[in-house]
N, C-alpha and C positions, 0 to 999 in steps of 0.2 A: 414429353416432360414439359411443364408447364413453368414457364416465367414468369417474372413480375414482371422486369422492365421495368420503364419508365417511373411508377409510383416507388420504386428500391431506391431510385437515383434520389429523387426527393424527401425519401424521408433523410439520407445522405445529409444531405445541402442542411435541412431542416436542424437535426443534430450538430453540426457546425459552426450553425451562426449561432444555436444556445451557450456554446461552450465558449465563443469568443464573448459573446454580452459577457457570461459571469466572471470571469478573467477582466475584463472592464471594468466591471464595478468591483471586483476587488482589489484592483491596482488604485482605484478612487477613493477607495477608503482608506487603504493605505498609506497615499496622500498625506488625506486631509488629518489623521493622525499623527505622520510625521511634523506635519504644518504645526499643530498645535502644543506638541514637546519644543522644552530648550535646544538651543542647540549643543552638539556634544563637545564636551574638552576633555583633553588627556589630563589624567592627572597623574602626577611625578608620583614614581614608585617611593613607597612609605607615608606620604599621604592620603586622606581618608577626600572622599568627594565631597564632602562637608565643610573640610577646609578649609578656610577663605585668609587672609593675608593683607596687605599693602603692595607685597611683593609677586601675588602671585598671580595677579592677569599680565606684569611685563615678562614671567617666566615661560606661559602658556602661547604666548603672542607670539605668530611668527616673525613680525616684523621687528617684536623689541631686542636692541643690542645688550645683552650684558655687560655691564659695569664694574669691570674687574676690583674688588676690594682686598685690600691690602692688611693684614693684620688680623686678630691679637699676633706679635710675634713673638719668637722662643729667643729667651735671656743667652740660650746656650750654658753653660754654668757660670756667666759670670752674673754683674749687678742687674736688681731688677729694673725692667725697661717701664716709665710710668704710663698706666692706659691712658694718660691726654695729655697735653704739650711736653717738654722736653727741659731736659736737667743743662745746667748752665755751668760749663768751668771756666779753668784760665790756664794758662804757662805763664811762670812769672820768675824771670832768673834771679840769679841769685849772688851775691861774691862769693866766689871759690867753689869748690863744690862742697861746703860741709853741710852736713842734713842740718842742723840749727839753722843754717842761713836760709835754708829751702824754705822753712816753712816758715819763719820770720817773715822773708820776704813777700812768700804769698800772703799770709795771713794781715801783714800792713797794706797790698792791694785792698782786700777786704773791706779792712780800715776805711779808705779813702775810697773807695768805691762805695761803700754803705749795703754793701751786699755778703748772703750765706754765701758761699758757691756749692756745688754737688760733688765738681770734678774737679782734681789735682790732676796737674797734668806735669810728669814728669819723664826725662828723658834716661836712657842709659847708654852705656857703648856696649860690643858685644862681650870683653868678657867682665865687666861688672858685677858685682855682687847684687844680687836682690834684697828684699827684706832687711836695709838699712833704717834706721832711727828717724830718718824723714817718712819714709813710707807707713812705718808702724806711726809715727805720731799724727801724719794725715789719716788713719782708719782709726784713730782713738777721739777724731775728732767727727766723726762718723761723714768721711769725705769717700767718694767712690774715687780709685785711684787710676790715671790710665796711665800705662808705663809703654812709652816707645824705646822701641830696644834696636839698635840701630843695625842690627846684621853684621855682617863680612861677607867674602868672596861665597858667592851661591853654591859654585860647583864645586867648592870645599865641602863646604855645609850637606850638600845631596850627596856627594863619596863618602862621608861619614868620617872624614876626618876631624871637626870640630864637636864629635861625638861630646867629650867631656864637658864642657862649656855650655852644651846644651842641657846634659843631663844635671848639671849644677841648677844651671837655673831653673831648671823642671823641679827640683827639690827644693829650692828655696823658695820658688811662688808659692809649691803646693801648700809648703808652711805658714804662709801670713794669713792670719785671722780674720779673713776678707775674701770677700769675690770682688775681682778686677779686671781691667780690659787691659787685655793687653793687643801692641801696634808693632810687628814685625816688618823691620825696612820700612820705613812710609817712604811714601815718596819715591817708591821705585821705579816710576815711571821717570824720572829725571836726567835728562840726556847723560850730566855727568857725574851720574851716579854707572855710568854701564860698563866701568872698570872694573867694578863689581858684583853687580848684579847679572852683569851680560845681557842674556835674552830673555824674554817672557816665559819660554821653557824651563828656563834653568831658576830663575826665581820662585816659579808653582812646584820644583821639583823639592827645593830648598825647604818653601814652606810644608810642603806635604810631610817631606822628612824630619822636621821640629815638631811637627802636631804630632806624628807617628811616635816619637819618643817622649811627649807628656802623655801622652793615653797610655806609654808600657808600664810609665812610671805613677799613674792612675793621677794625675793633675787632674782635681775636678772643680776648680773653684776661677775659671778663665773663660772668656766671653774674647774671642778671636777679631781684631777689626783689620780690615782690612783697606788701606790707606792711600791711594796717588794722589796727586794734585788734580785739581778741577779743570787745569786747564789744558791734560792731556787727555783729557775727552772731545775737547775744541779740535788738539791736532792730531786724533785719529788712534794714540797711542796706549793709552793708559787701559783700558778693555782687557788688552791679549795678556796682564799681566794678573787678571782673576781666575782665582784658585777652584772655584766652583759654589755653588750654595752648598752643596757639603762638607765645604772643608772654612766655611767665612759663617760666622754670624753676626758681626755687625757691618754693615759695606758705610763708606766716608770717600770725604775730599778734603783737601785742603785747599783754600778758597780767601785768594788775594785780588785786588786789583792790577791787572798786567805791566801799566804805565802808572808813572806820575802823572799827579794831576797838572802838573807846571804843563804839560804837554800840551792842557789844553782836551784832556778827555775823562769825562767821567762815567767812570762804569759800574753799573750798581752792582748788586751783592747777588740779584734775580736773575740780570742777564750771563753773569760769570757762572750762575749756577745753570744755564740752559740743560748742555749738552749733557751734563753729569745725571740729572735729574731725568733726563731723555731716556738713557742707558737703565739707570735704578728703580723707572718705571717696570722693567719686567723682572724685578726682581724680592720674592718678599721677604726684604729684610728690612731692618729698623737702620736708621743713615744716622748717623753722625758727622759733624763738621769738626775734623779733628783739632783743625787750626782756620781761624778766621782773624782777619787784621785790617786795620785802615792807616797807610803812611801821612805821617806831619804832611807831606806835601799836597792833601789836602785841606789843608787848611779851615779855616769856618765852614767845609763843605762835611766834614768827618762826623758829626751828629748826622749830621741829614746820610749818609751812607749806614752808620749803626741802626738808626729807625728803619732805615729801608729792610737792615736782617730783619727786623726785630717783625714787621710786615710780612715777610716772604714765608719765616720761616712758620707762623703763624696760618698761613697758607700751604702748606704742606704736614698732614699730620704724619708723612712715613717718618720727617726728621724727629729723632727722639733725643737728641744732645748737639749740642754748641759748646768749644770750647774756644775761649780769645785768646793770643798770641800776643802778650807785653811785654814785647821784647824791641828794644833801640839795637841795632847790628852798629857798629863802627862804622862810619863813615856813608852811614844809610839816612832817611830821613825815620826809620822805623816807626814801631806798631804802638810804641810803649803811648798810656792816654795818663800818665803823669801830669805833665803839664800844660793840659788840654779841658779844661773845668768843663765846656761847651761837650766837649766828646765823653770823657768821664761819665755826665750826666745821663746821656746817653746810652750809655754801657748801664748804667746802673739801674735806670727806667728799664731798659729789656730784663735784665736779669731777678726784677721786684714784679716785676710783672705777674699775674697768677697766672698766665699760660705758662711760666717757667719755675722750675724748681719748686712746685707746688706749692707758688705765693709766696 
C-alpha cells in the first residue's frame, strides 16, 4: 500500500497557516470598524437612544454623584405648600384668652409691622375647644392657621383613656372651613416636659394613636407638623422622638438663640440651625420653623440677627414657612420687636420680601 508521507504533512502545515492569516485579517477589520463607531452608552430604561438632556451624561457617568433633590412635596391635606420661597407668620399674644383679643392683637402686629402675614399661629391646651371665633375669623381673613395643641400624659393618650378629648377635636377640626396645620406637643423633646411625655416611645405611640382616631373619624383637612426645638438636635435628643415620614408631613424646629447676648455671644440663626438641617437633609419633607425669636438682650444687634434668617433661609428652598414668636415672658428680656423700630424693620423687610408670602 502506498503512502504520501511527507508531501500529506505539508499540505497539513500549508492549510493552517491559510486559516490563521484569514482569522487575522478578520479580527483587523473588526477592529478598525469598531475604531470608527461611537462608543457605546447604556441608556436608562424608558429612554429612546436619541435622547439627549443637561442631565443625561452626569446619569450615564460612572464617576458622576447624584444630587439628591428634594421636592415637589405633598401638602398632606392640609394648606397648600408654595412651589418657591415660604409663607411668613407670627404668635402674637394676647389679653385674656378671648378670640376678639387674638385677633386684634395679631392684626395690630400687622399694623405696625406693615406686613400681610400667611400664618396665625395659635396655641391650645389639650382639652380646649377648636373652631372658636378667632380661628374662624383668621380663615375669613384668608390666613393659614397653625394650631399647637399642647398634649397631656402620653401613656394616657396611647391607652386610650383620653379617647373622648381627642375624638372631640377630631370633629371640631374636621368642621372649619379650612385646611390647617396642626402641632401635637411641640417641644417634646424638652427635658421638663418628660413628666409628660416620658419617652421617645411613648410619645410616637401617643401621636400614632391621635392620627389613628382622625383618619376613623375621616379628618381630612390637616397637614401634621411635627415640632422640637432646634437645639435638641445639638444635644443628641430630639431624633428619637420622630414619628416616621409616614405618620409627619410637615418636619419643624423651634429656633432661639441659647444665651443672652449680654454674655458676650452671638449666635446666628444658620449656625443654631446646623444640626436640625444635618438630620432633615435625609428627609423629604417641607420644614417649617415653627417658632423663631431674637431677645432684647441683643440689643442694636437684633436686625443684624433677623437679616441673617431672612439670608439662610433664602438659602434653603426645603424651608417652606417661618413663623415669629412676639412674645415678652415676665421677667425675661423676650421676643416681642414692639419697641425695637431697628428689629421691627427688619421683620418687616423679610416678610415683604418676594421670596416670602408671594411678595
Amino acid at each position: 500500500m502506498r503512502t504520501h508521507g511527507r508531501p500529506t504533512s505539508t499540505r497539513r502545515r500549508v492549510i493552517v497557516v491559510v486559516a490563521a492569516l484569514a482569522v487575522l485579517v478578520a479580527a483587523s477589520v473588526t477592529a478598525l470598524v469598531l475604531r470608527s463607531q461611537p462608543p457605546h452608552t447604556h441608556t436608562p430604561q424608558g429612554l429612546s437612544s436619541s435622547t439627549s438632556s443637561p442631565s443625561s451624561s452626569a446619569s450615564t457617568s460612572p464617576s458622576a454623584t447624584p444630587t439628591p433633590q428634594l421636592g415637589p412635596f405633598s401638602p398632606g391635606d392640609g394648606p397648600a405648600i408654595p412651589a418657591s420661597g415660604a409663607l411668613v407668620g407670627a404668635y402674637v399674644p394676647a389679653q385674656g384668652d378671648l378670640a376678639a383679643n387674638k385677633v386684634s392683637s395679631f392684626n395690630r402686629f400687622e399694623t405696625l409691622s406693615g406686613t400681610d402675614l400667611a400664618i396665625a399661629h395659635l396655641y391650645t391646651t389639650w382639652s380646649q375647644s377648636f373652631g372658636d371665633a378667632a380661628e374662624l375669623s383668621f380663615i375669613g381673613q384668608s390666613k393659614d392657621l397653625l394650631l399647637s395643641w399642647a398634649g397631656t400624659d402620653t401613656i394616657r393618650i396611647a391607652d386610650g383613656k383620653e379617647d373622648s378629648t381627642i375624638i372631640a377635636a377630631a370633629n371640631a377640626i374636621a368642621k372649619l372651613p379650612a385646611k390647617v396645620f396642626l402641632e401635637f406637643r411641640w417641644e417634646m423633646d424638652r427635658p421638663n416636659l418628660k413628666s409628660v411625655v416620658h419617652s421617645p416611645q411613648d410619645f410616637i405611640a401617643a401621636w400614632d394613636h391621635i392620627r389613628a382616631i382622625f383618619t376613623q373619624h375621616h379628618v381630612n383637612n390637616v397637614a401634621w407638623v411635627w415640632c422640637p426645638l432646634a437645639a435638641g438636635f445639638d444635644a443628641g435628643r430630639a431624633a428619637a422622638y420622630y414619628p416616621g415620614d409616614d405618620e409627619v408631613d410637615w418636619i419643624c424646629a423651634d429656633v432661639y438663640p441659647l444665651h443672652a447676648y449680654d454674655k458676650g455671644t452671638f449666635e446666628p440663626f444658620a449656625t443654631l440651625m446646623t444640626s436640625f438641617m444635618e438630620w432633615a437633609d435625609g428627609h423629604d419633607k417641607p420644614i417649617m420653623i415653627g417658632e423663631f425669636g431674637v431677645n432684647a438682650s441683643y440689643g442694636s444687634r437684633r436686625a443684624e440677627w433677623l437679616n441673617g434668617v431672612a439670608t439662610y433661609v433664602k438659602s434653603q428652598p426645603q424651608i417652606k414657612a417661618l413663623v415669629y414668636f412676639d412674645q415678652t415672658t415676665p421677667g425675661t428680656d423676650g421676643n416681642s420687636l414692639d419697641n425695637d423700630p431697628s428689629a421691627l424693620g427688619a421683620f418687616t423687610q423679610l416678610a415683604n420680601s418676594s421670596y416670602f408670602n408671594g411678595g
